[in-house]
N, C-alpha and C positions, 0 to 999 in steps of 0.2 A: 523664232524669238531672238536668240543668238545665231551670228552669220561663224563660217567654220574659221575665221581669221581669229574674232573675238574668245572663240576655244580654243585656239592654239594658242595666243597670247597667255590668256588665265593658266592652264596646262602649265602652260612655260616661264611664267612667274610662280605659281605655286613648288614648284620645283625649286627653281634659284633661291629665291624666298629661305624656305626651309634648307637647304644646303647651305646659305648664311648664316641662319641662326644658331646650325649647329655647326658651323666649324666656331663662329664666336662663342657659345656657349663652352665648347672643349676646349679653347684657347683659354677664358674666365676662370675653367674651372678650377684649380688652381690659389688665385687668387680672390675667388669668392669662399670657396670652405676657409680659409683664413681671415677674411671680414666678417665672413655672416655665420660664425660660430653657433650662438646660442637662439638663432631665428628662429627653427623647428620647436622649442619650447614655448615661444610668445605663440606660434600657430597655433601648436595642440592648446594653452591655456583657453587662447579666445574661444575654438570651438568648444572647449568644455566649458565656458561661460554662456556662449549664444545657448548651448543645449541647455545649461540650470534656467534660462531666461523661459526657456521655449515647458518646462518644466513647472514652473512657479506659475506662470500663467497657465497650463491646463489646468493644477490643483487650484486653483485659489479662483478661476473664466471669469478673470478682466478683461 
């Protein structure tokens, strides 16, 4: 299906790929916990909303 150049390419981008991401991430990190302070709070809200949503419609099987 795949010839063995096209796995080594994929292989060998998945690699660089991900050694990008995280040297930029460690680089960011930094100056994202100083912009994105209060982010983790709107996260947990919403999933405690999707869950009251997912709740109100079992008791009530709209």
């Amino acid at each position: 299906m795949f010839s063995t150049g096209q796995w080594f390419f994929a292989i060998c981008f998945l690699i660089v790929f991900t050694l990008i991401i995280v040297f930029t991430y460690a680089k960011d990190k930094k100056l994202h916990a100083k912009n994105y302070k209060g982010v983790k709070w709107v996260g947990i809200f919403f999933i405690i909303f999707i869950i009251i949503l997912f709740c109100i419609k079992f008791f009530f099987k709209i």
